[in-house]
MISETOR-458444 format. One record per residue (C-alpha): x negated, y negated, z negated; residue number from 1; residue in one letter. Coordinates in Angstrom, 1 decimal. Layout:
<nodes>
(node (X, Y, Z), NUM, "A")
...
</nodes>
This chain:
<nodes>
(node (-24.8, -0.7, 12.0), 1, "X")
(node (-26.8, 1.8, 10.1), 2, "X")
(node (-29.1, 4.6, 12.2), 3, "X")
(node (-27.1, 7.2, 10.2), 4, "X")
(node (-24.0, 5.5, 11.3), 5, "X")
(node (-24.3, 5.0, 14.7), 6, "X")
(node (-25.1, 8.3, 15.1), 7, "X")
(node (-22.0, 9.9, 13.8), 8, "X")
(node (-20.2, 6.7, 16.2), 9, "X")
(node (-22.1, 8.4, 19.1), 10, "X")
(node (-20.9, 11.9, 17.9), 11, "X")
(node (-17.4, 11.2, 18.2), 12, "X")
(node (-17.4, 9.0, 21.1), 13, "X")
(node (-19.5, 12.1, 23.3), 14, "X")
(node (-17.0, 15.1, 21.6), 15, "X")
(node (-13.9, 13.0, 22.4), 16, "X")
(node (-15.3, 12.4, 26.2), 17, "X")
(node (-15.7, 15.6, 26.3), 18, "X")
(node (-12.5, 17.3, 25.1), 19, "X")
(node (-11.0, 14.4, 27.9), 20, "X")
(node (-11.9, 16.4, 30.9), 21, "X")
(node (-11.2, 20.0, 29.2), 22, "X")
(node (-7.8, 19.3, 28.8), 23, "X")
(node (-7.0, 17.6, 31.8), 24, "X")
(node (-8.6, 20.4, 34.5), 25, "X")
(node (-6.3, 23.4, 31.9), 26, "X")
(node (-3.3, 21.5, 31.7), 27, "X")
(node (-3.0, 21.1, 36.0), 28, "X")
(node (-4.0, 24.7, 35.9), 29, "X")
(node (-1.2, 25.9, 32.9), 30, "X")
(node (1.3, 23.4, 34.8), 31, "X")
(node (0.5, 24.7, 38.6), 32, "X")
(node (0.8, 28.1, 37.6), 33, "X")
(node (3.7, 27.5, 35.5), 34, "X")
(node (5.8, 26.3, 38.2), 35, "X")
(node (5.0, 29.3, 40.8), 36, "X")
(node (6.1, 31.8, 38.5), 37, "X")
(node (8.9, 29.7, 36.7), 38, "X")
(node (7.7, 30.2, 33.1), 39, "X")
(node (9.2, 27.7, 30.7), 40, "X")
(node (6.7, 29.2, 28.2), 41, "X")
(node (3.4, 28.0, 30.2), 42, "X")
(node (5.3, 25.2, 31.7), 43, "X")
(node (5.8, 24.0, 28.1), 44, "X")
(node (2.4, 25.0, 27.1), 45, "X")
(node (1.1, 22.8, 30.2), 46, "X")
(node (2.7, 19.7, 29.4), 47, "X")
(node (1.8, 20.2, 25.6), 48, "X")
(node (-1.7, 20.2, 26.9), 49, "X")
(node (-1.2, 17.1, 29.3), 50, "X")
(node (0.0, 15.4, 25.1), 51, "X")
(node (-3.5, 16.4, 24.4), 52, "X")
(node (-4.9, 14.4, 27.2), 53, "X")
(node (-2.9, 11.5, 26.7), 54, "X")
(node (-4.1, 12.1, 22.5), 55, "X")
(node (-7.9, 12.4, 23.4), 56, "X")
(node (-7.7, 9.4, 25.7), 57, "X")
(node (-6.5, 8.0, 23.0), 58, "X")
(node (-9.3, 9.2, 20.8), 59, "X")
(node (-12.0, 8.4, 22.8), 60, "X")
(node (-10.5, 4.7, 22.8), 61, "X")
(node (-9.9, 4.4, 19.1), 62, "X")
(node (-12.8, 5.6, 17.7), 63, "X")
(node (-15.1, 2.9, 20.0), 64, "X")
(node (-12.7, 0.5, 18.4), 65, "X")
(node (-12.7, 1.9, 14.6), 66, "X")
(node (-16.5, 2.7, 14.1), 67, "X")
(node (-17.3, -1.5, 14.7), 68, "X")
(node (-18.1, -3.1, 11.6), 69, "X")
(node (-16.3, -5.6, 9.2), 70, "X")
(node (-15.8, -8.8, 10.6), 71, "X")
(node (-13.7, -12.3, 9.3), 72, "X")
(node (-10.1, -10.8, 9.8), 73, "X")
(node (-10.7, -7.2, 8.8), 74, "X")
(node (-12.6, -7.1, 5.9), 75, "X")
(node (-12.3, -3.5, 5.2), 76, "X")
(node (-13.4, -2.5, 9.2), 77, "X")
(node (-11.3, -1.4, 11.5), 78, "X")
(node (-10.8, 2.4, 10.3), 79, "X")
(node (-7.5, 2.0, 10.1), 80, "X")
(node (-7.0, 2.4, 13.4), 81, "X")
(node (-7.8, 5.8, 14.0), 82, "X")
(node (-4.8, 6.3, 11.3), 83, "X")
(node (-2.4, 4.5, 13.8), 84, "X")
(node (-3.1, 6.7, 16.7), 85, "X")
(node (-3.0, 9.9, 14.8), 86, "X")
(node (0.9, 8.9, 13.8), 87, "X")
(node (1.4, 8.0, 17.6), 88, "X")
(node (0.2, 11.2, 18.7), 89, "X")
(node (2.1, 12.7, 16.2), 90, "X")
(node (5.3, 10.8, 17.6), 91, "X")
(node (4.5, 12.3, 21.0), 92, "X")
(node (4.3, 16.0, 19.6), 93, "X")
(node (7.5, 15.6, 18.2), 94, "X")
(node (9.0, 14.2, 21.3), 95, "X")
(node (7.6, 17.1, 23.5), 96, "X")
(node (8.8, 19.7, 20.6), 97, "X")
(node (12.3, 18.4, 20.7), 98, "X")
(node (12.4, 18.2, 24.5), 99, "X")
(node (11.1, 22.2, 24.9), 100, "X")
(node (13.6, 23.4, 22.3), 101, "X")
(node (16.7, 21.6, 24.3), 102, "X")
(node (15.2, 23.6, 27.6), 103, "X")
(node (14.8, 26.8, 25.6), 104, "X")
(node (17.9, 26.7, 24.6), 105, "X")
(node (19.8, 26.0, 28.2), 106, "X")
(node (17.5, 28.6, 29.7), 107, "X")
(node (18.5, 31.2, 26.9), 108, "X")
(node (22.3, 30.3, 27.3), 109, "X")
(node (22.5, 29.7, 31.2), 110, "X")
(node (21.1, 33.3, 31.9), 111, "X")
(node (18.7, 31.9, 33.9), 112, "X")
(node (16.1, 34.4, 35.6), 113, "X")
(node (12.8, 35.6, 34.4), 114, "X")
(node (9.6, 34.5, 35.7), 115, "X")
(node (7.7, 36.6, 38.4), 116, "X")
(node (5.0, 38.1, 36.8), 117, "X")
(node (1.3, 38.7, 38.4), 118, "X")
(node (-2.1, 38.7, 36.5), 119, "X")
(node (-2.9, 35.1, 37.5), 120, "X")
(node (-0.9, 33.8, 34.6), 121, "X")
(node (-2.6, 36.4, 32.0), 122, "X")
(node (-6.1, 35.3, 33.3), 123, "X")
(node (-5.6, 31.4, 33.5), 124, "X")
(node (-4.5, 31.6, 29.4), 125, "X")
(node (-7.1, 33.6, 28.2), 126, "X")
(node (-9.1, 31.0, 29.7), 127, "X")
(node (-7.2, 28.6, 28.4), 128, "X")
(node (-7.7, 29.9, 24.7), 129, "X")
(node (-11.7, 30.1, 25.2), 130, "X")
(node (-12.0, 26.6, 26.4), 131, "X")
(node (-9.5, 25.7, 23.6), 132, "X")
(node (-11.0, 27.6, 20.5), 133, "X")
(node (-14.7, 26.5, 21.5), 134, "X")
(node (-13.5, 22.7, 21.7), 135, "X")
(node (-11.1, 23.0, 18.4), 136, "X")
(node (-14.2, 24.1, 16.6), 137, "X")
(node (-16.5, 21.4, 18.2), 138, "X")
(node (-13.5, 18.7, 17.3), 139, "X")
(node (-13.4, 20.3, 13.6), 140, "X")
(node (-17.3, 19.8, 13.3), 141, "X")
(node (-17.4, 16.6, 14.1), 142, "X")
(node (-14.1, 15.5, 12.4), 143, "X")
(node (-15.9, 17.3, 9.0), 144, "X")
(node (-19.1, 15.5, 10.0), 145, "X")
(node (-18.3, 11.8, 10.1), 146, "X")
(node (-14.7, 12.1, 8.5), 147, "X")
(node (-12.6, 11.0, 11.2), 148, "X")
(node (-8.9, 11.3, 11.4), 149, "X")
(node (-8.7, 10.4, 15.3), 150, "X")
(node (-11.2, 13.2, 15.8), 151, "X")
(node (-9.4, 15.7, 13.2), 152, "X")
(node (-5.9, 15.4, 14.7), 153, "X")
(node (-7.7, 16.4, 18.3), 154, "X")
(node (-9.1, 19.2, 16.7), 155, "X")
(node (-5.6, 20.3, 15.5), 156, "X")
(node (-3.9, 20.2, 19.2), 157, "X")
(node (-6.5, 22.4, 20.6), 158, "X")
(node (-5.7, 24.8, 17.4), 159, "X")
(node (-2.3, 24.9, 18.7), 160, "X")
(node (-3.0, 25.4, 22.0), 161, "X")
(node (-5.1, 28.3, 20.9), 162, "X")
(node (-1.8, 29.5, 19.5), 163, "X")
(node (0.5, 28.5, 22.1), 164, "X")
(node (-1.3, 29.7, 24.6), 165, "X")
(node (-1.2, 33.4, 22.9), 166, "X")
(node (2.5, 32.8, 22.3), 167, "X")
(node (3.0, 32.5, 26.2), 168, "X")
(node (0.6, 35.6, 26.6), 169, "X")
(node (3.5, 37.4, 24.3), 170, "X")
(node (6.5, 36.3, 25.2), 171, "X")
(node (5.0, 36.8, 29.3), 172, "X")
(node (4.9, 40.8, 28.6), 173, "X")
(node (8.2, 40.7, 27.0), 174, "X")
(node (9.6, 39.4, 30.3), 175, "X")
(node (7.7, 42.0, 32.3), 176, "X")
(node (8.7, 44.5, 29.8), 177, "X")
(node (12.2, 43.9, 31.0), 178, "X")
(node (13.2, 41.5, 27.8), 179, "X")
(node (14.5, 38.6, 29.8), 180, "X")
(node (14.7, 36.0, 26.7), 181, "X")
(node (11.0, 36.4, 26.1), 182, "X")
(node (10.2, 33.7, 28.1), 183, "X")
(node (12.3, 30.8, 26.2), 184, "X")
(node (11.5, 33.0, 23.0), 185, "X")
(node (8.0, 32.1, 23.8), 186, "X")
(node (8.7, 28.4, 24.3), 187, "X")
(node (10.7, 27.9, 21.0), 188, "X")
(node (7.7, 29.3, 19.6), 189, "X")
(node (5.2, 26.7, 20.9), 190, "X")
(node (7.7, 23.9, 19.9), 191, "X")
(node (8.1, 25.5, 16.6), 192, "X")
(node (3.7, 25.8, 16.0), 193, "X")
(node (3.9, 22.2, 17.6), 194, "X")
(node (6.2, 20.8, 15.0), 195, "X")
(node (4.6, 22.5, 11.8), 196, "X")
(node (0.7, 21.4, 12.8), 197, "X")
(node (2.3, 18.2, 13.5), 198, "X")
(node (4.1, 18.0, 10.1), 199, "X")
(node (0.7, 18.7, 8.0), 200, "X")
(node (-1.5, 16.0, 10.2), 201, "X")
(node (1.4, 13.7, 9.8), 202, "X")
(node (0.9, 14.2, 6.5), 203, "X")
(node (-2.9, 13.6, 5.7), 204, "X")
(node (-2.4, 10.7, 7.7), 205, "X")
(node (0.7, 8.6, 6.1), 206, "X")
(node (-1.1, 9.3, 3.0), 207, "X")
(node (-4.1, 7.5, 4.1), 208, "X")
(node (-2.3, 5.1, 5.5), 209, "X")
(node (-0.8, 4.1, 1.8), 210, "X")
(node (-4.0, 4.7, 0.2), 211, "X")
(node (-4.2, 7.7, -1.5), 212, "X")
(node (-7.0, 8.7, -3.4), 213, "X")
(node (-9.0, 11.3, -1.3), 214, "X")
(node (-8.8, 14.7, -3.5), 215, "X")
(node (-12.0, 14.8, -6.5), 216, "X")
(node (-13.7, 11.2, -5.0), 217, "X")
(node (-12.1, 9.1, -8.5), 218, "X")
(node (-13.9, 11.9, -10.4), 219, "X")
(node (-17.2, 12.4, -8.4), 220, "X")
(node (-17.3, 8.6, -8.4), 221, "X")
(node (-16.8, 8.0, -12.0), 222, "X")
(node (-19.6, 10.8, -12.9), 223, "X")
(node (-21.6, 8.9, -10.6), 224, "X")
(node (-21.3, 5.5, -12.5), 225, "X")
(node (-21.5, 7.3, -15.7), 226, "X")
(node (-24.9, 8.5, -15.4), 227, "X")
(node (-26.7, 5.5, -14.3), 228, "X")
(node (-28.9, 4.4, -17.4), 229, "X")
(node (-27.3, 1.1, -18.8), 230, "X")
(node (-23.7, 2.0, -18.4), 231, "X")
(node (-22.0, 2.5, -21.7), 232, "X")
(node (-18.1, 3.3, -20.0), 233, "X")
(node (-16.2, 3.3, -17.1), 234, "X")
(node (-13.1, 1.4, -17.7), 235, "X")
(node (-11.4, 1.7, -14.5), 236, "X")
(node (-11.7, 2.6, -11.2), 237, "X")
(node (-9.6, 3.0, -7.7), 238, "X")
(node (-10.5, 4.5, -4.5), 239, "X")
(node (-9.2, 4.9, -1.0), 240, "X")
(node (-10.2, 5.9, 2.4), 241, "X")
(node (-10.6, 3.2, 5.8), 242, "X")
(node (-11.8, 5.5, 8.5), 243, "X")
(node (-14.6, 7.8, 7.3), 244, "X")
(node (-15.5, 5.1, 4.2), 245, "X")
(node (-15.0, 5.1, 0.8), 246, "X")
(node (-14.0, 2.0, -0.5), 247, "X")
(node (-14.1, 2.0, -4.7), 248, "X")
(node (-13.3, -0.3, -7.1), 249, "X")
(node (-14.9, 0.3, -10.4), 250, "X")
(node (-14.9, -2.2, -13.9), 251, "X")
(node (-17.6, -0.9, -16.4), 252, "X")
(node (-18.8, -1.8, -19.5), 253, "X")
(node (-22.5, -2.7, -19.9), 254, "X")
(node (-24.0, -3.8, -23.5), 255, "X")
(node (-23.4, -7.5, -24.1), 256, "X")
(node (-27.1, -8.0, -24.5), 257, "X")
(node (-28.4, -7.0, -21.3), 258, "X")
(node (-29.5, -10.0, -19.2), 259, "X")
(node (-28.0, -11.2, -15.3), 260, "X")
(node (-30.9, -9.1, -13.9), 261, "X")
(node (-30.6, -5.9, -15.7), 262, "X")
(node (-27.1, -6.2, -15.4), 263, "X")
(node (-27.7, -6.8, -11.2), 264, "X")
(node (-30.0, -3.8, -11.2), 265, "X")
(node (-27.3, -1.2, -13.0), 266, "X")
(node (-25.1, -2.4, -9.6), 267, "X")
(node (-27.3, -1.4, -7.2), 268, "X")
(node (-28.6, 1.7, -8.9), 269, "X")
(node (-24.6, 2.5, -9.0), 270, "X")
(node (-24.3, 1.8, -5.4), 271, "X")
(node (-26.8, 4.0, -5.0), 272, "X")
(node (-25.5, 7.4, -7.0), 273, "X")
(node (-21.8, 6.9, -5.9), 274, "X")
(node (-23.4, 7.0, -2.4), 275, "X")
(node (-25.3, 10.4, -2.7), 276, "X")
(node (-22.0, 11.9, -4.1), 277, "X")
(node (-19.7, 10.7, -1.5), 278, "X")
(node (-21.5, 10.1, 1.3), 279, "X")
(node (-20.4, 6.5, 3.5), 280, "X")
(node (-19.1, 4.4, 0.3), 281, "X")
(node (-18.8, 0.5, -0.4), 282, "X")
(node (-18.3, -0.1, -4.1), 283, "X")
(node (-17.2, -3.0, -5.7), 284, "X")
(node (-18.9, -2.8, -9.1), 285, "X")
(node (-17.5, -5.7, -12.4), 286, "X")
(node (-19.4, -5.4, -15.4), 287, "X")
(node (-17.8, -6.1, -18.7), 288, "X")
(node (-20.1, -6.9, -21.4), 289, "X")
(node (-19.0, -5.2, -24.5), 290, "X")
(node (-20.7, -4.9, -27.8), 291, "X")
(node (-22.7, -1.6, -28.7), 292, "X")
(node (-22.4, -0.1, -32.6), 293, "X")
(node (-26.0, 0.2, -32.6), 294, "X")
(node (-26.5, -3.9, -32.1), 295, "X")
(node (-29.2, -5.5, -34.6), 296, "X")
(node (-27.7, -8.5, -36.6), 297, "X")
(node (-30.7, -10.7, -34.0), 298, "X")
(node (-29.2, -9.2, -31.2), 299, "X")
(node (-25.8, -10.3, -31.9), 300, "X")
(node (-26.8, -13.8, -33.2), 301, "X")
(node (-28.7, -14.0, -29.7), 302, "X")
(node (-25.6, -13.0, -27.9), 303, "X")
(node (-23.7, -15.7, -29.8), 304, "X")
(node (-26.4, -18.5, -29.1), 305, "X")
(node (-26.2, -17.1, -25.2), 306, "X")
(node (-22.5, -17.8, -25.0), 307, "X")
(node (-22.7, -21.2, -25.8), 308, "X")
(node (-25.7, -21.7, -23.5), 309, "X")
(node (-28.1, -22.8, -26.7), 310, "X")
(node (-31.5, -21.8, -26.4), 311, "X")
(node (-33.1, -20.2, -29.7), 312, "X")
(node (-35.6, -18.6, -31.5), 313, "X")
(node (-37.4, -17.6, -34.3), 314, "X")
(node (-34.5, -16.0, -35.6), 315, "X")
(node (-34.9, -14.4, -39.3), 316, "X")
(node (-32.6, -12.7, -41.0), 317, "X")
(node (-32.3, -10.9, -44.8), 318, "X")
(node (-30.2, -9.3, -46.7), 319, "X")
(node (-29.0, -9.9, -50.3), 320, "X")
(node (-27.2, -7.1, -50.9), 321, "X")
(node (-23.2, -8.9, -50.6), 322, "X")
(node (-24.9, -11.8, -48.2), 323, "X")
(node (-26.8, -12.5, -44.8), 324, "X")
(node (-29.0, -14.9, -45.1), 325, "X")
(node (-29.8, -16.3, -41.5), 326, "X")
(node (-32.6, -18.9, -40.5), 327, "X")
(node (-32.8, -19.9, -36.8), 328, "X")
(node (-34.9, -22.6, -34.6), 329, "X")
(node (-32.8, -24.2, -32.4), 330, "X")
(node (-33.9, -26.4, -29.5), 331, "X")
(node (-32.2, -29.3, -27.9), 332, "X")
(node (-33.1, -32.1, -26.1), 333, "X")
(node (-36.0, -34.2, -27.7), 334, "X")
(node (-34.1, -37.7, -27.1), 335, "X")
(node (-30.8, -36.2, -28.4), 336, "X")
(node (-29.4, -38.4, -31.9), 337, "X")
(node (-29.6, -36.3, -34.7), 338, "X")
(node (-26.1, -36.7, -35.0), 339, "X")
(node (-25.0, -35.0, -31.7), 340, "X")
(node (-28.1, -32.3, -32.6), 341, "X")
(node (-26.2, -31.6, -35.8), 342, "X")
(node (-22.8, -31.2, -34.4), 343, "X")
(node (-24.2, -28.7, -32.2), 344, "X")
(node (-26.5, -26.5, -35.0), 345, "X")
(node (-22.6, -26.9, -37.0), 346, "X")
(node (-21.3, -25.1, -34.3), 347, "X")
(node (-23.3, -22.9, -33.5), 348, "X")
(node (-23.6, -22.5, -37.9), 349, "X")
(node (-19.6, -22.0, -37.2), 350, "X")
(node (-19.7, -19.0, -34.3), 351, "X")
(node (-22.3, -17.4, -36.4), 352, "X")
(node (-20.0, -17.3, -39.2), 353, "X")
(node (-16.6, -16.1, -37.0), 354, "X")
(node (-18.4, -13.5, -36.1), 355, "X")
(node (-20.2, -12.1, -39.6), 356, "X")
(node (-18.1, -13.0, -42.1), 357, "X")
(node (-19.5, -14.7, -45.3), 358, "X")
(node (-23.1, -15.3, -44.0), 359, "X")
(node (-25.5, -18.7, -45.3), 360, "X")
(node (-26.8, -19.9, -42.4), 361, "X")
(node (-29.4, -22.5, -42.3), 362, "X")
(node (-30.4, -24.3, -38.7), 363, "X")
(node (-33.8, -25.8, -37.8), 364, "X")
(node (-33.6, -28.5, -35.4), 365, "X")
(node (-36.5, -28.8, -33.0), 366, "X")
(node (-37.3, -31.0, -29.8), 367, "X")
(node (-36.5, -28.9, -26.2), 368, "X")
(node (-40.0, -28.1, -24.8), 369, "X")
(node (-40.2, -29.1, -21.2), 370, "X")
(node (-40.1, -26.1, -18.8), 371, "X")
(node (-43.0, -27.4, -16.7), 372, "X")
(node (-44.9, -29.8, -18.2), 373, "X")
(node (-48.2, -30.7, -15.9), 374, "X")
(node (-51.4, -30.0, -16.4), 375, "X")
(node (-54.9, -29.6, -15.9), 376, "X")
(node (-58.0, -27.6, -16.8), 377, "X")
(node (-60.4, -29.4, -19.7), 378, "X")
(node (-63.8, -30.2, -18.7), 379, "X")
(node (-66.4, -27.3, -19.6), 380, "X")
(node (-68.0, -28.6, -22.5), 381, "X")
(node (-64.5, -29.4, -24.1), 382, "X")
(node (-63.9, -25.7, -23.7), 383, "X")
(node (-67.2, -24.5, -25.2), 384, "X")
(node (-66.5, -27.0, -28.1), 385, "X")
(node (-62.7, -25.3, -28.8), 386, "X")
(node (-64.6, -21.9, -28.3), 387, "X")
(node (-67.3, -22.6, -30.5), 388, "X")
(node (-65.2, -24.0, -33.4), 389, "X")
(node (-63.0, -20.9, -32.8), 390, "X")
(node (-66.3, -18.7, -33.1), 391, "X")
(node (-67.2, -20.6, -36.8), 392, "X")
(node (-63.3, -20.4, -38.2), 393, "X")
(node (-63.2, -16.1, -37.2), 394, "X")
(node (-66.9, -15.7, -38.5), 395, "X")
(node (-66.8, -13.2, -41.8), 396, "X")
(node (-63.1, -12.4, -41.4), 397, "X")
(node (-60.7, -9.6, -40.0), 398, "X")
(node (-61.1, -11.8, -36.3), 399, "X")
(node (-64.0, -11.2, -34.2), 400, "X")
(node (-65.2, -11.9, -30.7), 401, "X")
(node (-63.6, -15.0, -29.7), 402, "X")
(node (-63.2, -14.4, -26.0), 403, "X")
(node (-61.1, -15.6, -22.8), 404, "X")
(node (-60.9, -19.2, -24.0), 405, "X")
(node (-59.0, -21.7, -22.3), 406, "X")
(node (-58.0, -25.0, -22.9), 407, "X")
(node (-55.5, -27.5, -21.1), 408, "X")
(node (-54.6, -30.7, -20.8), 409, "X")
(node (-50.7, -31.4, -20.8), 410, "X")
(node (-48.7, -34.7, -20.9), 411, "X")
(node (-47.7, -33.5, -24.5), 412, "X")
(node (-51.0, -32.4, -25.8), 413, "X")
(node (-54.2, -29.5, -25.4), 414, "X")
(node (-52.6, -26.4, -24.5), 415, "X")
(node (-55.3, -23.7, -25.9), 416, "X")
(node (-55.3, -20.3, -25.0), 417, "X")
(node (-57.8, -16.8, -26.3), 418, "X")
(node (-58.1, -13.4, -26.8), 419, "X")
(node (-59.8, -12.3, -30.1), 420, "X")
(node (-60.3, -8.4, -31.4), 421, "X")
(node (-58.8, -6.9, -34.9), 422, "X")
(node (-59.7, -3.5, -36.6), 423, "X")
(node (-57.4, -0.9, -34.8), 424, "X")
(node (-56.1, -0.3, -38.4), 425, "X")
(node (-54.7, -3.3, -39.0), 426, "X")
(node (-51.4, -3.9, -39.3), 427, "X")
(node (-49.3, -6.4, -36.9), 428, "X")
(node (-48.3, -8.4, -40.1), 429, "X")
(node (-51.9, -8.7, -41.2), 430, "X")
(node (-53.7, -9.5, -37.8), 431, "X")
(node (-50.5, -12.3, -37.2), 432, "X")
(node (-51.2, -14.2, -40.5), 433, "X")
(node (-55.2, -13.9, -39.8), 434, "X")
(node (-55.0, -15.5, -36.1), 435, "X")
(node (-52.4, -17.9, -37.9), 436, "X")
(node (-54.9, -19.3, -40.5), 437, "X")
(node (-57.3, -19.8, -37.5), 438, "X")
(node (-54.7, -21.6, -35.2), 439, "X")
(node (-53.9, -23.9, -38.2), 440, "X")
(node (-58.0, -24.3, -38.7), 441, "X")
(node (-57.9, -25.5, -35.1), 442, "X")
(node (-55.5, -27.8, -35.0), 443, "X")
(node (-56.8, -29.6, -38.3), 444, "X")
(node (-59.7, -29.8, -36.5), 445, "X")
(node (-58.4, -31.2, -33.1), 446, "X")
(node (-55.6, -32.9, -33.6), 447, "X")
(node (-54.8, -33.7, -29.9), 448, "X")
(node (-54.0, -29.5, -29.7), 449, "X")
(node (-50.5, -29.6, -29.3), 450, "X")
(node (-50.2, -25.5, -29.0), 451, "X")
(node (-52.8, -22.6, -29.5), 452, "X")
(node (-51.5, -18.8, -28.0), 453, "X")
(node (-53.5, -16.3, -29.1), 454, "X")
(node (-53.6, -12.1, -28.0), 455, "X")
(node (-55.0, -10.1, -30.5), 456, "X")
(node (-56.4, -6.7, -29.1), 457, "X")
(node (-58.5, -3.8, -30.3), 458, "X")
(node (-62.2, -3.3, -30.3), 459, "X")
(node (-63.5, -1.6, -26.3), 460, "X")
(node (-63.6, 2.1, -26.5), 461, "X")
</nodes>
């Protein structure tokens, strides 16, 4: 569990302790009170607080429960949960609405007498409404905060407690004003405030429980993938809510020729920026290759060799005006027959030509270099001989100061690398076919060089 998480776990776990003992000592009081004077009104009010005891009990249990992490049987964490107590405490509201608006209506019918009025009721509400505003605005923080439907639905029964408890206030003075039905007037109305709050949680909460959208996160989200560098489209995406998490489901395209790695990193850096614009998210991110208009003819011939796992290089390609014409080095395994080697350059000849059109392609078939061949450092003087014959084949040419030389000895042959300097005006083209003539010189003159690498670089400042 994260530091950030925990912390909004502890948040809700303290506020719904809290709200515990807050509603149980104003309910006794509301309920006490209630039944000296006879007041259907506060006596309704009570036991609609003594629901909200029963509902943050119910809290305080649910969110222990809901904020634990994903385990083998709930792969999507236990959020859920606070969900299923929200509709039970719903259930209960309605059950207590019902039950008032039956006594309500006896009382109003049965003439039955008016409650003896004295200032104790008066002062025990606007208590009551205190208490109740400050923790409905606490429960509403922390509900915001760490996105909490358990806590949300608390916050709501204070609010209507806040409201019921003025309703009582009103329909009390009524009574004493000589209006007898005030009283049960009073009651319907805490039934009816108890209904409609109950109506909009119940609400918010089926449609998380059948995985609505949350309102703006599919857009936020989708801007979010968009503008990570790499990603040419989103193609689709879902989102729904489990607790306080975002859990998003996202296919986008990403240029055919990116490699595994890139491709890795784009996921992460999306994880990242769908994060910052939601907040607690856990995205699931496919990436669908897809070909870009502004793909090089190499590029695509790449991808093709790629796809059929061949490995490749050298690739050159020109144009005749009404025809590609395509060379390509292709490596396979050194012990291979030529014949199974040439049934694979055909096919890979045959892709090349699915995908182009009318395009000559011709296929040079070379022996699959070992990845790790092993090998060791030439003695000294064999060094200072390669150097030196390097030194003689530069002298009076574009190639100067042979430097960095090192040879090695392979089970295929003298590995030779250097470094050598070129005129900073020279072009690429000229210094490659310069250093080429010398690697060739080289090689004439040790045969046992299997390979020479060189790195051309410009003169020191």
């Amino acid at each position: 569990m994260t530091t950030t998480h925990a912390h909004a776990s502890n948040t809700k776990t303290n506020v719904a302790a809290i709200s515990i003992f807050a509603s149980a000592g104003m309910a006794a009081a509301k309920f006490v009170v209630g039944i000296a004077i006879g007041s259907l009104a506060l006596i309704s009010e009570a036991l609609h607080s003594s629901v909200d005891v029963v509902a943050t009990v119910i809290t305080w249990l649910v969110v222990r429960v809901s904020d634990r992490p994903a385990d083998d049987e709930h792969h999507y964490g236990h959020g859920k949960f606070e969900s299923l107590s929200a509709l039970g405490v719903i259930a209960l509201l309605y059950v207590l609405a019902g039950g008032i608006l039956v006594e309500s209506w006896s009382r109003l019918t049965g003439g039955t007498p008016p409650p003896t009025l004295s200032a104790i009721p008066f002062v025990v509400l606007l208590i009551d409404i205190a208490v109740n505003f400050w923790r409905a605005r606490a429960l509403h923080r922390a509900a915001r905060d760490t996105k909490s439907q358990a806590l949300a639905a608390d916050a709501l029964h204070f609010a209507s407690d806040v409201l019921g408890s003025t309703a009582v206030i009103i329909g009390l003075a009524l009574s004493g004003l000589g209006y007898a039905w005030g009283d049960a007037a009073a009651a319907i109305a805490v039934a009816v405030m108890i209904a409609l709050l109950g109506l909009r949680l119940a609400r918010t909460t089926v449609e998380t429980l059948l995985d609505r959208a949350p309102e703006g996160a599919a857009e936020k989200a989708t801007a979010a993938i968009r503008s990570v560098p790499g990603v040419v489209g989103v193609e689709r995406l879902r989102v729904r809510m489990v607790g306080p998490t975002h859990f998003i489901d996202a296919i986008a395209k990403v240029p055919r020729t990116y490699p595994i790695d890139r491709v890795e990193q784009i996921k992460r850096t999306a994880q990242e920026a769908v994060g910052k614009a939601l907040g607690d998210a856990d995205l699931t991110f496919t990436a669908v290759p897809v070909a870009r208009d502004n793909e090089s003819v190499r590029e695509r011939i790449m991808v093709i060799a790629r796809n059929s796992g061949l490995a490749i290089h050298h690739v050159t390609v020109h144009n005749l005006g009404d025809k590609l014409i395509v060379g390509i080095d292709l490596e396979v395994d050194g012990e291979m027959a030529l014949t199974a080697a040439h049934d694979i350059a055909h096919a890979l000849e045959r892709s090349i030509r699915e995908d182009f059109g009318d395009v000559e392609v011709d296929t040079h078939i070379e022996p699959l270099e070992t990845e790790l061949p092993h090998g060791t450092d030439a003695a000294p003087e064999r060094v200072e001989a390669v150097k030196a014959a390097l030194s003689r084949f530069a002298a009076n040419g574009a190639i100067h100061d042979i430097h960095n030389v090192r040879v090695r000895n392979t089970d295929a042959g003298e590995i030779v690398n250097f470094h050598c300097r070129a005129a900073p005006s020279m072009s690429v083209i000229k210094v490659h076919e310069c250093v080429d003539e010398i690697e060739r010189a080289l090689r004439r003159a040790f045969p046992s060089i299997k390979r020479v690498i060189s790195h051309a670089e410009p003169p020191r400042a």
